[in-house]
N, C-alpha and C positions, 0 to 999 in steps of 0.2 A: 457620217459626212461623205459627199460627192468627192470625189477627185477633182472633177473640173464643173462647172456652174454651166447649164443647159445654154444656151441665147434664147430669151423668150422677145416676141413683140406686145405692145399693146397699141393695140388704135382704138382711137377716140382717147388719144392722149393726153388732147389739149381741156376736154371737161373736168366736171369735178371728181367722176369716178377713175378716169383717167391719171389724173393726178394724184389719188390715192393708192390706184397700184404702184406709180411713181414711189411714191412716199414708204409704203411698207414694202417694197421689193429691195427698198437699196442697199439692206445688209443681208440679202435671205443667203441662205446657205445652197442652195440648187439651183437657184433662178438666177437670172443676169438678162435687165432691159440693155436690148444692144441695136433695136429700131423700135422707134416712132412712129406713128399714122395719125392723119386727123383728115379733116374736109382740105378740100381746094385751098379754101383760105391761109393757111397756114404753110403749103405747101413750099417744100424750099427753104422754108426756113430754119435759123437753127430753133431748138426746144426753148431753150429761154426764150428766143425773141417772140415765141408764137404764143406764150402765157407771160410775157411781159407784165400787164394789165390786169390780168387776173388768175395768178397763183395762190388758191385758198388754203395752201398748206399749212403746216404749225412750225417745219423744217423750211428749210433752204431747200432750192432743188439741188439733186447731187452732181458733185461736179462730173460723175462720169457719164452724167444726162444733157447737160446743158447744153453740150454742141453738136449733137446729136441730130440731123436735119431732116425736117418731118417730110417722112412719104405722104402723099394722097391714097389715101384707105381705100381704092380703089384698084390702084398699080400694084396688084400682086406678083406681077414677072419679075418687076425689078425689087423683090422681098430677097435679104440672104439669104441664099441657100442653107446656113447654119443654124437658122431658126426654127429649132424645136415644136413651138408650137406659137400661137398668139392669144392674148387676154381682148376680147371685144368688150369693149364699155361705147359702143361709137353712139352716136345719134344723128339719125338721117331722117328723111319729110316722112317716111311710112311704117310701118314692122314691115311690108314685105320686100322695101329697099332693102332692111336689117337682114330679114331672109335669107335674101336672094344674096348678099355679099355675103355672111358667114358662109355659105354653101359654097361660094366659089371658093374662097379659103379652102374647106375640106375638097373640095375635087382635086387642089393643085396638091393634094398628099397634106394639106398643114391642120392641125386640130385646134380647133377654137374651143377656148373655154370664155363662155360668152354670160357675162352680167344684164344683157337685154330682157323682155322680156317677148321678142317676136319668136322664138322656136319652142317659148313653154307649154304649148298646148301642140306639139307635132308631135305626135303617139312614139316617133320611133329615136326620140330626143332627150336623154334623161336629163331629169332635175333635180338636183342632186342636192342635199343635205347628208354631208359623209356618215355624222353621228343616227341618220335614223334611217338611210336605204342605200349603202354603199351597194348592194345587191346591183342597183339598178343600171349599172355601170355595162351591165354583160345584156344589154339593150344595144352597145353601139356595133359588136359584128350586126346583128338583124340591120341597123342603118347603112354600115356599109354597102353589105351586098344589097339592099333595097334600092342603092343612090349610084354602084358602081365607084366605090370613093375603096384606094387604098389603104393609107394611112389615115387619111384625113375622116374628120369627125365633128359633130358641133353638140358640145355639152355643158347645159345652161346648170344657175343657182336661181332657186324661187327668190318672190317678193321678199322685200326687207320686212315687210308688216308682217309677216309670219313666225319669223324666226325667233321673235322673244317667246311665243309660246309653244310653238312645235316641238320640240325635243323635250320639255315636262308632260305634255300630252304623249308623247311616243313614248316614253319610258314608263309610264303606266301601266298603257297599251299592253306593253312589250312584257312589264310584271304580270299580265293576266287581267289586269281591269279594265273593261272592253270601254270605251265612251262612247255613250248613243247621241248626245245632243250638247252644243256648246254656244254660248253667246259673247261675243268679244265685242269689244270698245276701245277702240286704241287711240291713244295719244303720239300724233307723229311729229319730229320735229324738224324742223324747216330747211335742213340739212337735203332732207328727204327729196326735195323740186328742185333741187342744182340747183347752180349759178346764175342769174342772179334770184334766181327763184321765186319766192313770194313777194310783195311788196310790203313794205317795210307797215306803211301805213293799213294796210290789212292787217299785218299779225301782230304790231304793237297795241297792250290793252287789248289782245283779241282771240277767243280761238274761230277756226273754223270749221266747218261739222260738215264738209266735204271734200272728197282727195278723188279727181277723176279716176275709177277704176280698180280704186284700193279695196271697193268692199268688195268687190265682185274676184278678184284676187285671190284675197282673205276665204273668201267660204269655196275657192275651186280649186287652189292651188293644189292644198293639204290632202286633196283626194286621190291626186296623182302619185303624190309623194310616200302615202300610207297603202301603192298598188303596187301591183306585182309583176313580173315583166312576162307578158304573152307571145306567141310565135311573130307577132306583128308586130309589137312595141309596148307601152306599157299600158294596163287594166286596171282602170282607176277603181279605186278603194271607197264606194257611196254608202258604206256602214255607219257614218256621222254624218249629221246636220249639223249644219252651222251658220248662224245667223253675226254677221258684223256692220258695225260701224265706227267708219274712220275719220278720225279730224285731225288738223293742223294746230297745234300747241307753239306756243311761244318758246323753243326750248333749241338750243342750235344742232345738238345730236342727242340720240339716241330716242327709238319707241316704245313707249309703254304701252301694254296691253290691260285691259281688265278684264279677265276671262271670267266667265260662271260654268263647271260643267253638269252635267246631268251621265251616269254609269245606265247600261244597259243591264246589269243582275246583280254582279258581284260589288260591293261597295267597299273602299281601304278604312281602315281609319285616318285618322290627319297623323298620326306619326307614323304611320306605316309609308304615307305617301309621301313624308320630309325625309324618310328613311330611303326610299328609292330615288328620288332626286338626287342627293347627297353623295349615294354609291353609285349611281349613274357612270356606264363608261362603255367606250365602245370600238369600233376599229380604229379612227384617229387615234385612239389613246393607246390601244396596244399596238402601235406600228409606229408611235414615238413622232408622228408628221409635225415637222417644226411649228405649221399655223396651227396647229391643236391645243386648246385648250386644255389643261393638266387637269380640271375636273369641270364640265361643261357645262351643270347646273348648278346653281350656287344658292342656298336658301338661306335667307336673312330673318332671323327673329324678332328683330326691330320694328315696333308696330308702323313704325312712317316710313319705312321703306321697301322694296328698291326707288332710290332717286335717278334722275338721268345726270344731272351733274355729281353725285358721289360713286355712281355705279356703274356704268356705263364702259367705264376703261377695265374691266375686270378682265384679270386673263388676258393681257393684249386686245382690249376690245372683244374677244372672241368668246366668252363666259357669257351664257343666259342669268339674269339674278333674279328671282323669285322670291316674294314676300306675300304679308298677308292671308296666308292659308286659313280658312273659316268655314266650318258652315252655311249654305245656302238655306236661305227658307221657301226657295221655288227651285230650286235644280238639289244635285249634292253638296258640291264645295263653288268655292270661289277664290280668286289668287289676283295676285298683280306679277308682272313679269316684264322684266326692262330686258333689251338688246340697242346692241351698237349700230345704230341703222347704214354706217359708212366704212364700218370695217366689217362684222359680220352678214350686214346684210350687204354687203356689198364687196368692194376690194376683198378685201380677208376672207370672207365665206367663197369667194373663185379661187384664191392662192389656195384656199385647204383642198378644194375638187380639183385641180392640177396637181397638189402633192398626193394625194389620194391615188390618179390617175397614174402618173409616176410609179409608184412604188406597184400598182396592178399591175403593171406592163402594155398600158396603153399609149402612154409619149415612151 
């Protein structure tokens, strides 16, 4: 345990993501929201009055939030000095509005740990999944001296449509079974497009069999993530193909993936590979970081499962579940694999890259 609890900010307070770090930050053991940020519109006002309208939470907001008077995400001079670091969830007209503000954040000395996706693809910006490339952390001196940034830093979490199957895929990897080729299908739920997000009459009785950006995401992200960091930034990993598609499920959280993979020589058996799932573990877990999930993959025997309403909250939301492990009669195996698309791929998988970061000696 901390002695005293960091001051962290989040801007883009008033969305949905925004209000999820609200949500799971208000008992954390190291963390303490102690400023706000949103757009112009909100500015000024207190935190209740600015999500008055629409607070999608499950809780109350906390009362050491509510009066709380939102910055404009712009006005970094007048940020406290006591603020540690900041969580960006913001949403602005462009990624390189996103850009160009988290960057001014890291010049003024403050490090963003950023849920966007406008810095995932800047070589010298890691994207972090603590359980499969903590490594990649030692990419931000290279950004420093690159940007001229002291303290400050901007380090993202990939897509949420990744994360149900990444870390069963990585601890394979990692056992020795190489993956040459993989086809996914995910089911995403409606959580996933914020507030007020899809229209009701589109996704009732419906799915939809496209997500702007998701497949393209899904087959590019995982290459960075499975790279290695270069003198320049990071060297994405083009050892797997991967072919997806992403639809819109009637489902309020959590996505389901249907993966098929295909091995490059060595092949497991299916208990071999329920065997390393299971004992799966990694620096989150030996460094005890409160958002960590106590065992990351979780395989279910159950032939109708993982569900997104029974499974989805596993582990504090932060548990990948995995079911239906089988034979492929056109690749090797095939799997299903649910994540928490608002806590892990989102809120929660940033608190674990800020504890992560923490405990490295980077905040």
């Amino acid at each position: 345990m901390m002695r005293e609890k960091l001051s962290v900010s989040v801007i883009g307070a008033t969305g949905i993501v925004g209000q999820n770090y609200i949500k799971l930050l208000r008992n954390h053991p190291w963390f303490q929201v102690t400023d706000v940020a949103a757009s112009s519109r909100s500015e000024g006002k207190s935190y209740a009055e600015a999500v008055r309208n629409k607070w999608q939470m499950s809780v109350n907001i906390p009362e050491n939030i509510k009066n709380l008077i939102v910055r404009e995400a712009h006005d970094i001079d007048s940020i406290d000095p006591q603020i540690k670091f900041v969580f960006s969830a913001i949403n602005l007209p462009s990624k390189e509005d996103v850009k160009e503000l988290e960057l001014n954040y890291a010049r003024k000395g403050i490090p963003v740990i950023s849920n966007n996706s406008a810095h995932r693809w800047t070589p010298d910006v890691p994207m972090i999944i603590p359980e499969i490339n903590p490594e990649h952390i030692n990419v931000i001196p290279i950004q420093q001296k690159n940007r001229g940034f002291s303290k400050g830093f901007v380090a993202v979490k990939p897509n949420c449509s990744i994360q149900s199957y990444m870390a069963p895929i990585y601890s394979l990897q990692k056992a020795g079974y190489k993956v040459d080729k993989m086809i996914v299908s995910t089911l995403q739920a409606v959580s996933g497009a914020g507030y007020p997000g899809v229209s009701s009459l589109d996704m009732i009785d419906n799915i939809v069999p496209f997500i702007g950006g998701e497949e393209e995401k899904s087959e590019m992200e995982p290459l960075k993530i499975l790279g290695t960091v270069g003198e320049k930034g990071i060297i994405n990993d083009d050892s797997i193909k991967i072919s997806s598609t992403c639809t819109r499920v009637p489902v309020t959280d959590g996505h389901t993936a249907c993966v098929n993979i295909k091995f490059q020589e060595k092949i497991p058996s299916k208990d071999e590979i329920i065997d390393i799932w299971r004992s799966f573990r990694a620096i989150p877990q030996e460094l005890s970081l409160p958002y960590a999930p106590e065992q990351p993959i979780i395989y279910l025997e159950n032939e109708n499962r993982p569900q997104p309403k029974k499974d989805r909250d596993n582990d504090k939301g932060m548990a990948v579940t995995v079911g239906r492990l089988r034979k492929d009669q056109v690749f090797d195996y095939k799997f299903v694999a649910l994540s928490h698309n608002t806590i892990r791929g989102a809120a929660g998988g940033a608190i674990l890259n800020a504890e992560l970061l923490l405990k490295k000696g980077f905040i």
